[in-house]
Biotite code that builds the C-alpha atoms (Angstrom):
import biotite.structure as struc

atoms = struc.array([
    struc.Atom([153.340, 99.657, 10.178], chain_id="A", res_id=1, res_name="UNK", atom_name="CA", element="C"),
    struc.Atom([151.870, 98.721, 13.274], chain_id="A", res_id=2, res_name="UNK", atom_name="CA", element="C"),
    struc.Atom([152.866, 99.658, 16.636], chain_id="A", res_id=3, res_name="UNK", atom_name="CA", element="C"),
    struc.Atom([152.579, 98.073, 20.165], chain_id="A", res_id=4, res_name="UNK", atom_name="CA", element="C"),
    struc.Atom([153.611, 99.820, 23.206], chain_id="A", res_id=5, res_name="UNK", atom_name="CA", element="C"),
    struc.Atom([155.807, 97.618, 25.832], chain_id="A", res_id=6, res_name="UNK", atom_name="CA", element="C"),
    struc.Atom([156.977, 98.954, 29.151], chain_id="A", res_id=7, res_name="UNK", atom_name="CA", element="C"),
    struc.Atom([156.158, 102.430, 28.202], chain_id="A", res_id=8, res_name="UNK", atom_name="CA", element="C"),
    struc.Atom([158.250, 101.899, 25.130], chain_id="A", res_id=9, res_name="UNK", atom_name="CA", element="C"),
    struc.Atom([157.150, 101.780, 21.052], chain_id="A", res_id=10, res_name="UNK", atom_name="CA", element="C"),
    struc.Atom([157.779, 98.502, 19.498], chain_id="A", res_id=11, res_name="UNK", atom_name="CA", element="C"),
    struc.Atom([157.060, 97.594, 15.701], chain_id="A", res_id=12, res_name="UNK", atom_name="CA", element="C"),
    struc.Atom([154.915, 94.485, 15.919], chain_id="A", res_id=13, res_name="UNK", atom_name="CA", element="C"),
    struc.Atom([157.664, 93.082, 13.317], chain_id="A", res_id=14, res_name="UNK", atom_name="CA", element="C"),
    struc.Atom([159.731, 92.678, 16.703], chain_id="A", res_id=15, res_name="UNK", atom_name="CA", element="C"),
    struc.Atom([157.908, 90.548, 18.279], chain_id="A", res_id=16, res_name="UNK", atom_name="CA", element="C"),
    struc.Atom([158.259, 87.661, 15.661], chain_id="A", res_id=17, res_name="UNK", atom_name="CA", element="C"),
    struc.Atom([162.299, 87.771, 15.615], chain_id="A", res_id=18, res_name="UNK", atom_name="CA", element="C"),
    struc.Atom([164.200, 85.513, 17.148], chain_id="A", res_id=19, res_name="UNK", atom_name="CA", element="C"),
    struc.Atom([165.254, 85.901, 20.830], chain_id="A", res_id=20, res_name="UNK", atom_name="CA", element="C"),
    struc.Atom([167.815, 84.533, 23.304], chain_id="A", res_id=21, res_name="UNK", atom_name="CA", element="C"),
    struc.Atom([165.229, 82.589, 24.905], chain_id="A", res_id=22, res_name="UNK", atom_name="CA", element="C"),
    struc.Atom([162.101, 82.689, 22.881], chain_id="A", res_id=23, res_name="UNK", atom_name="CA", element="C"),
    struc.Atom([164.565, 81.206, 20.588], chain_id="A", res_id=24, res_name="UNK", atom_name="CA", element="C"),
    struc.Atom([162.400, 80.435, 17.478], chain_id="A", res_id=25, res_name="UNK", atom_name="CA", element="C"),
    struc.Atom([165.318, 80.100, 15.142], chain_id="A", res_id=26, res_name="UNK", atom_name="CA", element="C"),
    struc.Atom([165.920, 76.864, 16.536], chain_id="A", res_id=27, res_name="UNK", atom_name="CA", element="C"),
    struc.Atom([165.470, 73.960, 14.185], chain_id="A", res_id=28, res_name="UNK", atom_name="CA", element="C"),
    struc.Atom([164.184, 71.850, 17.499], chain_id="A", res_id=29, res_name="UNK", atom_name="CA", element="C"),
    struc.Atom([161.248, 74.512, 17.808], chain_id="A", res_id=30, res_name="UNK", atom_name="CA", element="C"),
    struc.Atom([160.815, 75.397, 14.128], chain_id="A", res_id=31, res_name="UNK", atom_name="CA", element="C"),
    struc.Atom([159.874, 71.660, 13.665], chain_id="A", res_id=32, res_name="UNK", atom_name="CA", element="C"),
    struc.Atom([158.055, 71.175, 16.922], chain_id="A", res_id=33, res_name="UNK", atom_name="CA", element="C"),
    struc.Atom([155.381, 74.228, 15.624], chain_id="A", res_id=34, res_name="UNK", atom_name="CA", element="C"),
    struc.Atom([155.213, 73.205, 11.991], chain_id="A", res_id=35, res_name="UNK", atom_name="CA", element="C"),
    struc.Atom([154.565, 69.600, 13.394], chain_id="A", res_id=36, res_name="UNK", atom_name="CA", element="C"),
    struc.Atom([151.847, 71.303, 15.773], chain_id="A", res_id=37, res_name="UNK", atom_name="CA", element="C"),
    struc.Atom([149.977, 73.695, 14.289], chain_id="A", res_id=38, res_name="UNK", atom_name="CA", element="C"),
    struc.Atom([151.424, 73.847, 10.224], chain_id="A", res_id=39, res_name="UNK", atom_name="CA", element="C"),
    struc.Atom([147.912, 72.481, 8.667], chain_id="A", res_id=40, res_name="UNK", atom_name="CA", element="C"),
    struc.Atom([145.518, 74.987, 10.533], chain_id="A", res_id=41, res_name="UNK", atom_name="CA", element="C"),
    struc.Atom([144.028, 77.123, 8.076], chain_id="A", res_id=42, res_name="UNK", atom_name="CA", element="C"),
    struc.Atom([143.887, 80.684, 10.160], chain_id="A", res_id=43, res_name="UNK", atom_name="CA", element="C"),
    struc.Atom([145.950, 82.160, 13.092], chain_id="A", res_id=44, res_name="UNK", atom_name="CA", element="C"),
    struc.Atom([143.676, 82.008, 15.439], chain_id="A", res_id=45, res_name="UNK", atom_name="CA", element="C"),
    struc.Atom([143.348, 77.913, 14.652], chain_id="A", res_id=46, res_name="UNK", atom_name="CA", element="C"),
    struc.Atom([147.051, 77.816, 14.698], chain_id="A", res_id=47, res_name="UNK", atom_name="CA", element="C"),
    struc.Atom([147.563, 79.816, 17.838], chain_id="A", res_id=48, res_name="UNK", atom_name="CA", element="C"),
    struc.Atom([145.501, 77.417, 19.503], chain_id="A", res_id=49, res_name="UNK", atom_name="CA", element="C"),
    struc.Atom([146.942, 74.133, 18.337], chain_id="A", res_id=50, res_name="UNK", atom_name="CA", element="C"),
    struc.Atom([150.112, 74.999, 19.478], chain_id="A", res_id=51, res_name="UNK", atom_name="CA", element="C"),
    struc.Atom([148.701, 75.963, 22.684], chain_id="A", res_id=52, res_name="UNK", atom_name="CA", element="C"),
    struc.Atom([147.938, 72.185, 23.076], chain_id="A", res_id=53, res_name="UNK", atom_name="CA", element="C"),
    struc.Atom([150.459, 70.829, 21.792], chain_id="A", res_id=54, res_name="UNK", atom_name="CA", element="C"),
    struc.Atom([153.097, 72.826, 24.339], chain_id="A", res_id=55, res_name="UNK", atom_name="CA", element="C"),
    struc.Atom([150.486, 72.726, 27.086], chain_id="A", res_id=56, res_name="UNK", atom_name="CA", element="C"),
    struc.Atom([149.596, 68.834, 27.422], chain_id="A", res_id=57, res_name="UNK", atom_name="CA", element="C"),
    struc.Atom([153.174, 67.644, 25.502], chain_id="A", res_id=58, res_name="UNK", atom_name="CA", element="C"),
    struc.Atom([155.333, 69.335, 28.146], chain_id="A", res_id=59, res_name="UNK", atom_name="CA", element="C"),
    struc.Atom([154.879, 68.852, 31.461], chain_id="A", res_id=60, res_name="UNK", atom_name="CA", element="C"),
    struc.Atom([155.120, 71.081, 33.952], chain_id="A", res_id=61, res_name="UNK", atom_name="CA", element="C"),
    struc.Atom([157.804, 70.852, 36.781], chain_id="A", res_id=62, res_name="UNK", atom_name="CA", element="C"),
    struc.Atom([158.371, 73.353, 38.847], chain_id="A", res_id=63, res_name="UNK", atom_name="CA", element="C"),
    struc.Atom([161.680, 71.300, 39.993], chain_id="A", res_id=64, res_name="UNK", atom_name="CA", element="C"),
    struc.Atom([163.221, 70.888, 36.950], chain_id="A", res_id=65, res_name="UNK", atom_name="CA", element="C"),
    struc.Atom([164.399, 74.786, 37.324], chain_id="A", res_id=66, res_name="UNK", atom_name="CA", element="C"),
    struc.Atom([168.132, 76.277, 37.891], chain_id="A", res_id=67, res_name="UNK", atom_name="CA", element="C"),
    struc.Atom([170.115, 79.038, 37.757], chain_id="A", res_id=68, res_name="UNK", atom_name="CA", element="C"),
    struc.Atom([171.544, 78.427, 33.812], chain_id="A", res_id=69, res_name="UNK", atom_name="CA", element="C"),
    struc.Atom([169.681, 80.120, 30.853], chain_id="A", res_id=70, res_name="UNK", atom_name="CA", element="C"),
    struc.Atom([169.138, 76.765, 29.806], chain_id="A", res_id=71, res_name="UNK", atom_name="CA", element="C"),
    struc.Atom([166.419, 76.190, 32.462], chain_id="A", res_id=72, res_name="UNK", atom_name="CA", element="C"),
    struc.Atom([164.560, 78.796, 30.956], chain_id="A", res_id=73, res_name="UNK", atom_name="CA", element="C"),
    struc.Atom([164.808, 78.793, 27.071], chain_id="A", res_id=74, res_name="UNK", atom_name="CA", element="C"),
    struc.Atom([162.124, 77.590, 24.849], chain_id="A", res_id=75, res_name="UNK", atom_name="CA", element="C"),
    struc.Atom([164.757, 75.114, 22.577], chain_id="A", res_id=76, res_name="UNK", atom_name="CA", element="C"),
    struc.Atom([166.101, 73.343, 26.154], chain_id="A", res_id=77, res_name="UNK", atom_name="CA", element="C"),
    struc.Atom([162.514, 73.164, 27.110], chain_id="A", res_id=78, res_name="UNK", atom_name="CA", element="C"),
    struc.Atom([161.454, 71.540, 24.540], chain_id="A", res_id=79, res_name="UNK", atom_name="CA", element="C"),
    struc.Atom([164.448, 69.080, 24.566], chain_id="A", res_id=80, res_name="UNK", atom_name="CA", element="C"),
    struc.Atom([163.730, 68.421, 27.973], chain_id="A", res_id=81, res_name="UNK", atom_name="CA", element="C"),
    struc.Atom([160.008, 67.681, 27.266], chain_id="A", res_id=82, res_name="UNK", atom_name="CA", element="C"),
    struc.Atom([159.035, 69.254, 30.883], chain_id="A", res_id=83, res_name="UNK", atom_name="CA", element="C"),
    struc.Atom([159.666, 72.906, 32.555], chain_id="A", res_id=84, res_name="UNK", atom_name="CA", element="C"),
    struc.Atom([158.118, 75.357, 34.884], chain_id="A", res_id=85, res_name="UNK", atom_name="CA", element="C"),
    struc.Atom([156.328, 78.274, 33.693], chain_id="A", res_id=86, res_name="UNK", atom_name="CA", element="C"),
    struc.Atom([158.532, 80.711, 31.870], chain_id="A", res_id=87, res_name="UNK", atom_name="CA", element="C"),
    struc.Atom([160.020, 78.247, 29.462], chain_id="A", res_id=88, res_name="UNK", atom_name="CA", element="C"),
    struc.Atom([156.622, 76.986, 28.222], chain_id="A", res_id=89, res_name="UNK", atom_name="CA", element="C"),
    struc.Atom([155.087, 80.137, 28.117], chain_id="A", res_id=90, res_name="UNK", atom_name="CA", element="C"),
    struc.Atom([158.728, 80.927, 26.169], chain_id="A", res_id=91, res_name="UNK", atom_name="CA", element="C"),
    struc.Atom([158.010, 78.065, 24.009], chain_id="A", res_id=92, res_name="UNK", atom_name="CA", element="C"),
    struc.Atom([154.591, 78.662, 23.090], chain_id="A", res_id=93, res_name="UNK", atom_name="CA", element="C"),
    struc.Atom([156.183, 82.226, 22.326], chain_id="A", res_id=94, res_name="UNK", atom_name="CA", element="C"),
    struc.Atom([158.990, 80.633, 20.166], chain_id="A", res_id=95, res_name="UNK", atom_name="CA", element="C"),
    struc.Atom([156.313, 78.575, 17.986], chain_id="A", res_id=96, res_name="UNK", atom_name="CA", element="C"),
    struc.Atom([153.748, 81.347, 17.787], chain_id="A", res_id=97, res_name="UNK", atom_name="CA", element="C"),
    struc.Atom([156.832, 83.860, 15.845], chain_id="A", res_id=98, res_name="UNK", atom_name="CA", element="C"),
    struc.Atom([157.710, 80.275, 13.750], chain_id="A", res_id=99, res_name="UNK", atom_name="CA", element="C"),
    struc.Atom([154.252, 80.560, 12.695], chain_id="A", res_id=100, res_name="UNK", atom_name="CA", element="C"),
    struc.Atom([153.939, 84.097, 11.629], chain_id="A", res_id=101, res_name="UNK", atom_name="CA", element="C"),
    struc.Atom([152.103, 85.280, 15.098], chain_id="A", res_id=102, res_name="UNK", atom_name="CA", element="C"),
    struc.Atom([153.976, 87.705, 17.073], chain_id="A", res_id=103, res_name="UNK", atom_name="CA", element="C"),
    struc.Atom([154.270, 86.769, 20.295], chain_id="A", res_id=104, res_name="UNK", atom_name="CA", element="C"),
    struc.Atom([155.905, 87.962, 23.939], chain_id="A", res_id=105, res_name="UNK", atom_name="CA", element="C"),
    struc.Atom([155.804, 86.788, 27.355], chain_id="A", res_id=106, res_name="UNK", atom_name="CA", element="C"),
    struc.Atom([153.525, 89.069, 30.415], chain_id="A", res_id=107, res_name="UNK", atom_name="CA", element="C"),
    struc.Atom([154.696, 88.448, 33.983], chain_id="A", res_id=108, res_name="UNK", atom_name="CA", element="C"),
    struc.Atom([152.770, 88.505, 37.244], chain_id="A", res_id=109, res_name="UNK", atom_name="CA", element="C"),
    struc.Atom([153.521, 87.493, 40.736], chain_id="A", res_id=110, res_name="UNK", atom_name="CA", element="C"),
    struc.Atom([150.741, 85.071, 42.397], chain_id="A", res_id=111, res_name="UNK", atom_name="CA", element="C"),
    struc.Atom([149.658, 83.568, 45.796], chain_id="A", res_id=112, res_name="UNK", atom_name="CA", element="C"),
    struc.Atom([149.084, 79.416, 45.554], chain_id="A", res_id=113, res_name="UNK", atom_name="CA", element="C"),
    struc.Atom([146.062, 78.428, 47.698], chain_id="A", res_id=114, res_name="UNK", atom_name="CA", element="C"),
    struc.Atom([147.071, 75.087, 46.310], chain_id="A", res_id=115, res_name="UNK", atom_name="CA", element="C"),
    struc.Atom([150.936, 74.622, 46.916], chain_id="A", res_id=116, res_name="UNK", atom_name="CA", element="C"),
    struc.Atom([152.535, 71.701, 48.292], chain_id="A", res_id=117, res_name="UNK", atom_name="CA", element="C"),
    struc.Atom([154.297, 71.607, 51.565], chain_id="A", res_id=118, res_name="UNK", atom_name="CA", element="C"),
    struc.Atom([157.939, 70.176, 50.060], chain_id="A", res_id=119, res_name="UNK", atom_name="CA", element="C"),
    struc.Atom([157.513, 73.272, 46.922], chain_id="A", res_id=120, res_name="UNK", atom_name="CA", element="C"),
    struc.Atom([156.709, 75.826, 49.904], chain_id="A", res_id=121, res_name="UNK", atom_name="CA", element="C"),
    struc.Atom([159.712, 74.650, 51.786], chain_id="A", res_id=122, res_name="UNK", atom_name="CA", element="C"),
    struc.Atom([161.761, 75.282, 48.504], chain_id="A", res_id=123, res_name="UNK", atom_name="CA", element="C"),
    struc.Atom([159.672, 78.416, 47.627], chain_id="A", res_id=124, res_name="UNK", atom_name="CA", element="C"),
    struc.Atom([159.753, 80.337, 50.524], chain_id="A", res_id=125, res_name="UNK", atom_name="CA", element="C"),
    struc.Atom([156.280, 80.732, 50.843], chain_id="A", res_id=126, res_name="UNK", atom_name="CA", element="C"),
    struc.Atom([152.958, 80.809, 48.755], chain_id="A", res_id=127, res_name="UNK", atom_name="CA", element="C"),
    struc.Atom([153.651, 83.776, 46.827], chain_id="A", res_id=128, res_name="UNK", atom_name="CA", element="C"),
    struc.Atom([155.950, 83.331, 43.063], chain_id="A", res_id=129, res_name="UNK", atom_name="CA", element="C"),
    struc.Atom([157.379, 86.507, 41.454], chain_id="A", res_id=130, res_name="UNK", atom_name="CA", element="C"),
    struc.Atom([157.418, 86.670, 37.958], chain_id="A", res_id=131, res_name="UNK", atom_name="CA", element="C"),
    struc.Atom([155.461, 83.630, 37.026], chain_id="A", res_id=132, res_name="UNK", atom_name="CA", element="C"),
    struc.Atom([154.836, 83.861, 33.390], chain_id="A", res_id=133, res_name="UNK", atom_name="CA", element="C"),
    struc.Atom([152.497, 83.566, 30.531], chain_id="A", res_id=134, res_name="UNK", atom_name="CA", element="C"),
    struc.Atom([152.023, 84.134, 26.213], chain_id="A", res_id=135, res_name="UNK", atom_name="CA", element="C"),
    struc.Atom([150.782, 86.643, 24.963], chain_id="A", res_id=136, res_name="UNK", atom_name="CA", element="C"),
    struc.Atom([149.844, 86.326, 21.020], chain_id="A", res_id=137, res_name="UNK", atom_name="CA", element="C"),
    struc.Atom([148.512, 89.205, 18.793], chain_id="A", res_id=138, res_name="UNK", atom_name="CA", element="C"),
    struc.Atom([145.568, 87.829, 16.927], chain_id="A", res_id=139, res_name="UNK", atom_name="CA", element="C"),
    struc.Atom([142.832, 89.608, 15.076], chain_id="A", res_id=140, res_name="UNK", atom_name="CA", element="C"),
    struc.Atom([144.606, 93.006, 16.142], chain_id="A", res_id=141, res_name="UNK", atom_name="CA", element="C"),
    struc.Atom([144.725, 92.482, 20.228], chain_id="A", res_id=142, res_name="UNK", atom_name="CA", element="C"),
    struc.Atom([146.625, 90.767, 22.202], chain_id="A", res_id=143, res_name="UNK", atom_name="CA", element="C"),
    struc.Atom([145.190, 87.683, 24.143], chain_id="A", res_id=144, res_name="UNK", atom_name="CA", element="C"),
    struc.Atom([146.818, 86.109, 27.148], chain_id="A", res_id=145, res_name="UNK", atom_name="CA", element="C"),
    struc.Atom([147.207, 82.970, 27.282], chain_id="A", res_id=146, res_name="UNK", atom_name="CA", element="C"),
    struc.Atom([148.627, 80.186, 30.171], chain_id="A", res_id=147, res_name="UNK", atom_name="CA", element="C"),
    struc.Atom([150.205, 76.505, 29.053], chain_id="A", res_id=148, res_name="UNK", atom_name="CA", element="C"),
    struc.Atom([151.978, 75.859, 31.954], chain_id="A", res_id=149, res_name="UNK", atom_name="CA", element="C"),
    struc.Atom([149.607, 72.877, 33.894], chain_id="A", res_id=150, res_name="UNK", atom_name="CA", element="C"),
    struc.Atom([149.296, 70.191, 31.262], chain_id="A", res_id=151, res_name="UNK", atom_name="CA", element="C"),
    struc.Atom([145.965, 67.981, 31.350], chain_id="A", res_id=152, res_name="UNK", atom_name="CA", element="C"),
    struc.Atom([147.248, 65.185, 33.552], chain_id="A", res_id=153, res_name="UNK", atom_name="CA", element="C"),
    struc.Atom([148.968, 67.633, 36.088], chain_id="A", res_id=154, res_name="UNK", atom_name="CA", element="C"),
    struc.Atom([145.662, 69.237, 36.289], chain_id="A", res_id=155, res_name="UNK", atom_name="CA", element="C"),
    struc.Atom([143.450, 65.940, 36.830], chain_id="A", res_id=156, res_name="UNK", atom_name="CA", element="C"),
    struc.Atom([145.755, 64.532, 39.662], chain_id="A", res_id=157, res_name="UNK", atom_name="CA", element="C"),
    struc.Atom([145.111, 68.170, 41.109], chain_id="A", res_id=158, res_name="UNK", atom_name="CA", element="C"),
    struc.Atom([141.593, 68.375, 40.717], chain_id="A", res_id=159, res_name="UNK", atom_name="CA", element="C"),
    struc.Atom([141.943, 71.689, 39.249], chain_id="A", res_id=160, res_name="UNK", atom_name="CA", element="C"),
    struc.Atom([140.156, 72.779, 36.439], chain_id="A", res_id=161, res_name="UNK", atom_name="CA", element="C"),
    struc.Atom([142.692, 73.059, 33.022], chain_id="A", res_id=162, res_name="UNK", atom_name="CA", element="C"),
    struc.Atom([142.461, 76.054, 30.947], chain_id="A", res_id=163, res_name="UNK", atom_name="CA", element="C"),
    struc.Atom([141.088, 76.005, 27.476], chain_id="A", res_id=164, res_name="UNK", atom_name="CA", element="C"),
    struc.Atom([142.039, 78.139, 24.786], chain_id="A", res_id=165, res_name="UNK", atom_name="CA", element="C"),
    struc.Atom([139.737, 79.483, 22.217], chain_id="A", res_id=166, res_name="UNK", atom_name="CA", element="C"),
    struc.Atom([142.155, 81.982, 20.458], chain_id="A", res_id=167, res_name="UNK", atom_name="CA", element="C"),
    struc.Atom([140.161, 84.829, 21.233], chain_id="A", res_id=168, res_name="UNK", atom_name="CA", element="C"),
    struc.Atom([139.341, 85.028, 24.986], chain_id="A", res_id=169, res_name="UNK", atom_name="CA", element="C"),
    struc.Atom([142.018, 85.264, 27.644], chain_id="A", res_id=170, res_name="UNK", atom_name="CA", element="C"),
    struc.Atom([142.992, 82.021, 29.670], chain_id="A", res_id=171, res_name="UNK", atom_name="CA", element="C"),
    struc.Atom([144.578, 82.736, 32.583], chain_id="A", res_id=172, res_name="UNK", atom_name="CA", element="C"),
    struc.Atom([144.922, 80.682, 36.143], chain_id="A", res_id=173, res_name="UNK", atom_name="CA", element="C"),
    struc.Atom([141.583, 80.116, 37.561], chain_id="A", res_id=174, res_name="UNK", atom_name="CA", element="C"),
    struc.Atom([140.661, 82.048, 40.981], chain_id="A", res_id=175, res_name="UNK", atom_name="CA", element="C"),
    struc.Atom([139.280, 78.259, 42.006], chain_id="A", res_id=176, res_name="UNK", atom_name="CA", element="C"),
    struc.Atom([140.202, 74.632, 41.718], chain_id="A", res_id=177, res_name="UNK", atom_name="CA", element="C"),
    struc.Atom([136.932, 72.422, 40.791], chain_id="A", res_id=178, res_name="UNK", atom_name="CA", element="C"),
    struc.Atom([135.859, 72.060, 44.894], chain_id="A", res_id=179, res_name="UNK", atom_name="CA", element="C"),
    struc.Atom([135.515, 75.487, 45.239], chain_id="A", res_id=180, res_name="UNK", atom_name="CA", element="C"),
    struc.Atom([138.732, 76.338, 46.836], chain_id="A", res_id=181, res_name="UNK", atom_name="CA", element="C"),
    struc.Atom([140.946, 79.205, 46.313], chain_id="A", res_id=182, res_name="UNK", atom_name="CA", element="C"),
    struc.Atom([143.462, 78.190, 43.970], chain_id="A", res_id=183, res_name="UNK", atom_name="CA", element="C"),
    struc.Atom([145.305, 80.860, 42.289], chain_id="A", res_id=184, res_name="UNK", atom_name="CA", element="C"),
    struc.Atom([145.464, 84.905, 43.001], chain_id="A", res_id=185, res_name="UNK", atom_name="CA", element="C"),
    struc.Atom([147.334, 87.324, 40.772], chain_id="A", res_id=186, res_name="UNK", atom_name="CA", element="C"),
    struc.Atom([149.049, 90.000, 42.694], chain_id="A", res_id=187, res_name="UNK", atom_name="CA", element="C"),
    struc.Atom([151.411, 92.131, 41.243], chain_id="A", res_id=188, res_name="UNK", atom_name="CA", element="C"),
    struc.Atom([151.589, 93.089, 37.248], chain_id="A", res_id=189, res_name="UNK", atom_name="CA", element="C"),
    struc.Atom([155.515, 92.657, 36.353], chain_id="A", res_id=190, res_name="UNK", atom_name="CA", element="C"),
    struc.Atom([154.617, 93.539, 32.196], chain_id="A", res_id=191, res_name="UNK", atom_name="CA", element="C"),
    struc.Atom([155.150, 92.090, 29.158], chain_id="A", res_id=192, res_name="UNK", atom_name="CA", element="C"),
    struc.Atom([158.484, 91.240, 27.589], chain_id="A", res_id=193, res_name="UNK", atom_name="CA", element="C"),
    struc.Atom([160.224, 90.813, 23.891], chain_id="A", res_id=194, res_name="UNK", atom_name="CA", element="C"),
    struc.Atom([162.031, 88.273, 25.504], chain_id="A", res_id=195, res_name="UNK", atom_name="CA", element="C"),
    struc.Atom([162.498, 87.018, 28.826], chain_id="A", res_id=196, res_name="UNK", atom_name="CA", element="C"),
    struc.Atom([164.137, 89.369, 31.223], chain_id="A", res_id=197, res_name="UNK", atom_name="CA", element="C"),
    struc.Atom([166.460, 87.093, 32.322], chain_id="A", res_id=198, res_name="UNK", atom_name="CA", element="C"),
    struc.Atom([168.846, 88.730, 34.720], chain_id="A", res_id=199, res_name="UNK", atom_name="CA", element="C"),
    struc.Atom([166.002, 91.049, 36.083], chain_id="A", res_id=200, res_name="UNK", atom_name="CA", element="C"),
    struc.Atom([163.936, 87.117, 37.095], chain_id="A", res_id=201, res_name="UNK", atom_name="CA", element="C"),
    struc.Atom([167.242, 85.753, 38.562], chain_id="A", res_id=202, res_name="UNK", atom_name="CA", element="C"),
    struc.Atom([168.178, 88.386, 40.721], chain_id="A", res_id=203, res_name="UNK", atom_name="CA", element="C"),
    struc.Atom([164.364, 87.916, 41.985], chain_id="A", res_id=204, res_name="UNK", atom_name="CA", element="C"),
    struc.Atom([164.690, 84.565, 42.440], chain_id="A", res_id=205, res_name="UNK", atom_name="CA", element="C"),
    struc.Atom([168.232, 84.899, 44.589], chain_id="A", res_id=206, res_name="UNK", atom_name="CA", element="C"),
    struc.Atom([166.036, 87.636, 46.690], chain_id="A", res_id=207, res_name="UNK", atom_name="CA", element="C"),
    struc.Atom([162.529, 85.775, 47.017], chain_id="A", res_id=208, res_name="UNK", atom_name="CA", element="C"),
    struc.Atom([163.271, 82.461, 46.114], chain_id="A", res_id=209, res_name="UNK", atom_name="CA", element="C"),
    struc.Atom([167.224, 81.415, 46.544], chain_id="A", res_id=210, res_name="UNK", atom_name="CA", element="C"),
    struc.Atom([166.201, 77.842, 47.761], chain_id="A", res_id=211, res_name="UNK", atom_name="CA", element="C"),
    struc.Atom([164.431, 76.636, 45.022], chain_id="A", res_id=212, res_name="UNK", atom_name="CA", element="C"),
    struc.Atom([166.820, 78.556, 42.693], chain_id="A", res_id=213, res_name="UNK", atom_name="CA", element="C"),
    struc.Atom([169.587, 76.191, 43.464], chain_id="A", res_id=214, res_name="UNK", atom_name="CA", element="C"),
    struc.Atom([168.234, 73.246, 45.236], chain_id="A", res_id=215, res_name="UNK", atom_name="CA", element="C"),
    struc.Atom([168.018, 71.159, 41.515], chain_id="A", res_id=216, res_name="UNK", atom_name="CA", element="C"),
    struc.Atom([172.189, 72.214, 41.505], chain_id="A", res_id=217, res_name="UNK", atom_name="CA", element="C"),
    struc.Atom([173.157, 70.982, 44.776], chain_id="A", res_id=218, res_name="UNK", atom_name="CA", element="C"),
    struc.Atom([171.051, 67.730, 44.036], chain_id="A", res_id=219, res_name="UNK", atom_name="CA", element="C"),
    struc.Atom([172.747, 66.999, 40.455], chain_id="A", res_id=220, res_name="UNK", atom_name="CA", element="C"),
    struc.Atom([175.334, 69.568, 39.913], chain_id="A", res_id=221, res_name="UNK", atom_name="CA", element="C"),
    struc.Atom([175.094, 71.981, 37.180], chain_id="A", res_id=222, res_name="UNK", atom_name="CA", element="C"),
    struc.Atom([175.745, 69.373, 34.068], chain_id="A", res_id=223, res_name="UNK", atom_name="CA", element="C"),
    struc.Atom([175.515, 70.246, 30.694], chain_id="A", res_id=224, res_name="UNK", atom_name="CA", element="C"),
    struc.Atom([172.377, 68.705, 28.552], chain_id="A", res_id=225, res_name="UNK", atom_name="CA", element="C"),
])
C-alpha cells in the first residue's frame, strides 16, 4: 500500500482516485470527456498529458464566469459549461486523471498578476488571488504539478508564453510573459487537497475578493444550468 502525506495527514494513494464532490469523476459527462481524451494512450504518463490538452485548450478560461454556487467550481459543471476559472479546470483535469486510473488532487497557492486587467482588478480587489489552483498527478511514483488553466488562444491574445506538459516535469505559471515582463509570482503555499476545500476558498473569497465573488450574480441572478 502506498502512502502520501496531505496537510500533515496520511492518505492511501487509493484516495486520491475516488470520486469527490467536486473532482466529481463519477460523472458520466467527465467519464466520457477523459476516455474521449486520453483512452488510446498507451502509458500514464502519455495519458496524463493528453488530457492535459484536451482540458487546457478545450475549456477556456474565464475568470468571470465564477459565483458563489458549488456549481461554479465542480469539474462536471465545468465541463458542461465548456469555460471556467482556475479551480474547476484544474478540478477537471483532476476528475479525468482518477477516470483514468491516475490519482490525482488539487495544490493551492496565492499569486501576484503583473499582467491583470484594469476591469478584473476592479472586481479583484487588487493584483494578488488567494487560492488559485492547480493538478497535481502521481506518475512514475512523484507527484508533478501541473497548470491548465490559460488555454492556447487566451495565451496568444496575451502574448504570454502557454505551458507545456511533458508528464514528468512541473508546469507551473511562468515568472515572465514572452517581452520579458513580470507576469506571474507565487506567494503563499495554501497545500494540496483530496478535493476542493470549498467552504475554506469561499469564505476567502467573501474576505479578499467579495466583488468578484458576486458580481456574475447581481449581473444574471443565480439561475440554475
Amino acid at each position: 500500500m502506498q502512502i502520501s502525506e496531505i496537510n500533515g495527514i496520511e492518505a492511501d494513494l487509493s484516495d486520491y482516485l475516488q470520486a469527490g464532490e467536486f473532482i466529481d469523476s463519477d460523472n458520466e459527462r467527465v467519464r466520457r470527456f477523459a476516455v474521449e481524451s486520453g483512452g488510446d494512450a498507451e502509458d500514464a504518463v502519455t495519458t496524463a498529458v493528453k488530457l492535459y490538452y484536451a482540458v487546457r485548450d478545450g475549456i477556456i478560461y474565464d475568470p468571470y464566469y465564477i459565483g458563489r454556487d458549488p456549481r461554479y467550481f465542480r469539474a462536471s459543471a465545468c465541463l458542461q459549461a465548456g469555460r471556467g476559472f482556475c479551480q474547476p479546470k484544474s478540478a477537471l483535469l483532476a476528475a479525468c486523471a482518477r477516470v483514468m486510473g491516475i490519482p490525482a488532487r488539487l495544490g493551492f497557492v496565492d499569486v501576484r498578476n503583473h499582467l491583470t486587467t484594469a476591469r478584473l482588478d476592479a472586481l479583484v480587489g487588487g493584483d494578488v488571488y488567494v487560492w488559485h489552483s492547480y493538478t497535481e498527478l502521481y506518475l512514475e511514483e512523484r507527484w508533478v504539478k501541473v497548470t491548465p488553466a490559460f488555454n492556447l488562444s487566451m495565451c496568444k491574445r496575451f502574448d504570454v508564453h502557454p505551458l507545456e506538459f511533458d508528464g514528468r516535469s512541473d508546469s507551473q505559471f511562468q515568472e515572465f510573459d514572452c517581452q520579458g515582463n513580470r507576469h506571474m509570482e507565487y506567494v503563499r503555499q495554501r497545500g494540496h487537497f483530496i478535493d476542493l476545500p470549498y467552504e475554506q476558498i469561499i469564505d476567502a473569497f467573501l474576505v479578499h475578493h467579495p466583488r468578484w465573488l458576486v458580481a456574475r450574480d447581481k449581473e444574471q441572478g443565480s439561475e440554475a444550468e
